[in-house]
N, C-alpha and C positions, 0 to 999 in steps of 0.2 A: 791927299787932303780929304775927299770924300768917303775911304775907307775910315779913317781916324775919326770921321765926326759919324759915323754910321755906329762905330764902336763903341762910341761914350755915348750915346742911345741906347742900344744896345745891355749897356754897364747899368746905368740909369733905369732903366726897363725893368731891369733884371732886382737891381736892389728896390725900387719898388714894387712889385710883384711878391717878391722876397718877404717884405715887411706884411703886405697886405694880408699873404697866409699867416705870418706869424701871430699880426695882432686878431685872426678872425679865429686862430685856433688859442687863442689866451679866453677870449670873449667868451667863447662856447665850452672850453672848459671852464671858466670861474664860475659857472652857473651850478655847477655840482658843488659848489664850498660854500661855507657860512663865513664871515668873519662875526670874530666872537671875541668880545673885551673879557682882561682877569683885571681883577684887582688883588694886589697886595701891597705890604708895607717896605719901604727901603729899609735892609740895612744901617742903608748912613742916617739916614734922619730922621724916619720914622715916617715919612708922610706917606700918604696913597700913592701909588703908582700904576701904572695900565699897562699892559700886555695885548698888543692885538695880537691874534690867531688868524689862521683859516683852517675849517675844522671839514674834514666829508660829511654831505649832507644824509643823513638816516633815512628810512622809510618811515618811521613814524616820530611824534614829538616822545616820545617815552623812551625811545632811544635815542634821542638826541640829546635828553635831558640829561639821561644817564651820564653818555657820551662826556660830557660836558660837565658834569661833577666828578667821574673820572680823571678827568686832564687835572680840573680845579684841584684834587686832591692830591695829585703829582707833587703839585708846586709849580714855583717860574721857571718859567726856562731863562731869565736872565737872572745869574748866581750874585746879583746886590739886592736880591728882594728874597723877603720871608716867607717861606714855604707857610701856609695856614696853620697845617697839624704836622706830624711827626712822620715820617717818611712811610712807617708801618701801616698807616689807615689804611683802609680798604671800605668803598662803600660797599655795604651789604644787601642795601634796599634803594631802590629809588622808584617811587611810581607817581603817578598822577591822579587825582580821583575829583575828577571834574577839574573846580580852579583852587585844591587845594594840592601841597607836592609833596610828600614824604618822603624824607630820605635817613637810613638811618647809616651811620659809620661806626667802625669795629672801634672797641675799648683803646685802641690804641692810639684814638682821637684825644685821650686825657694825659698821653702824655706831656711834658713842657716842651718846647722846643725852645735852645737858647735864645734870648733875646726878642722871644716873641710879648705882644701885649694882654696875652691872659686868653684864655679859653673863649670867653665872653664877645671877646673882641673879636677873635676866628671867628666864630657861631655867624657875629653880626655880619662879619666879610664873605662869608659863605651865600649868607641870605641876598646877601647885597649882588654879590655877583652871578646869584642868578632871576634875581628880579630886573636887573638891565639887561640880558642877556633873553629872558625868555616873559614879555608884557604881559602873557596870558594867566599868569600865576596871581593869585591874590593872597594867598598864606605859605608859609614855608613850615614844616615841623621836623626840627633836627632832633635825631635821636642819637643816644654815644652811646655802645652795648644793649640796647633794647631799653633803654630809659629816654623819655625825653626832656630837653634840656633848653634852659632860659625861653617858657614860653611868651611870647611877645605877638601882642595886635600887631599886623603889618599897618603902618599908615594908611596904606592907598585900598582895605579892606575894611568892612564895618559890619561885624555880623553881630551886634548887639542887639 
C-alpha cells in the first residue's frame, strides 16, 4: 500500500516537473519571435481576413521590416486567401529613413493575379499591413519597377 501511494507521488512529481520545464522553456523561447498579423482577401467572399505568424525576431527594425514585406509578398500560407501580387514579386528595396518606409517591388507587381481586387487595392493592403504591424511608420511609398505608385497621405500623418 505504502509502496503504490509513494509511486503515484512519484508519477505526479514527475509529470509536474515535467510540465514546469516544458512551459519555462516555451516562455523563454517565445521572447526571440514576434507575432505579426497579414491581412488578405478570401477567395470565397472577398472580405479581409488575418493571418497570425510568429516571425524570428531581427537585430535591427530594417530588417525586420524587410523580413516582414518579404513573408507579405509570399502570400498566405492558408490557400482560401489572395496572395497580394503575383507569385514573381520580389522586393528590391526596403529601407526606413526616419518615419518614413520605402519600399520598392520588381515589375512583376503589375501583374493580375486571378480574382484579385485591382492593383489599387493590393498597394492599400500592403500599406495596411504594415502600418499594424510596425506603429513607428507614419508614410509608406510603394514603388512597382522604380516608379512610384498611388501616392496617398497616410491618415495618421500630416506633413502639410
Amino acid at each position: 500500500m505504502k509502496s503504490s501511494s509513494r509511486l503515484y507521488a512519484l508519477i505526479c512529481a514527475g509529470i509536474f516537473f515535467g510540465s514546469l520545464i516544458v512551459s519555462a522553456a516555451s516562455f523563454f523561447a517565445s521572447g526571440r519571435f514576434d507575432r505579426q498579423l497579414f491581412f488578405y482577401e478570401s477567395y470565397d467572399s472577398g472580405r479581409l481576413c488575418t493571418e497570425a505568424r510568429r516571425s524570428a525576431r531581427r537585430g535591427s527594425i530594417d530588417s525586420s521590416i524587410r523580413a516582414f514585406v518579404d513573408d507579405l509578398i509570399l502570400g498566405p500560407v492558408t490557400n482560401r486567401l489572395r496572395p497580394l501580387f503575383s507569385e514573381e514579386t520580389r522586393t528590391e528595396f526596403c529601407f526606413l529613413d526616419g518615419k518614413s518606409l520605402y519600399v520598392g517591388l520588381s515589375k512583376d507587381a503589375l501583374h493580375a493575379v486571378p480574382g484579385n481586387s485591382g492593383l489599387r487595392r493590393n498597394v492599400a493592403l500592403l500599406r495596411k499591413n504594415i502600418m499594424k504591424n510596425f506603429t513607428n511608420i507614419d508614410a509608406i511609398y510603394v514603388y512597382i519597377d522604380g516608379k512610384i505608385v498611388f501616392e496617398e497621405k497616410n491618415p495618421s500623418s500630416d506633413h502639410s
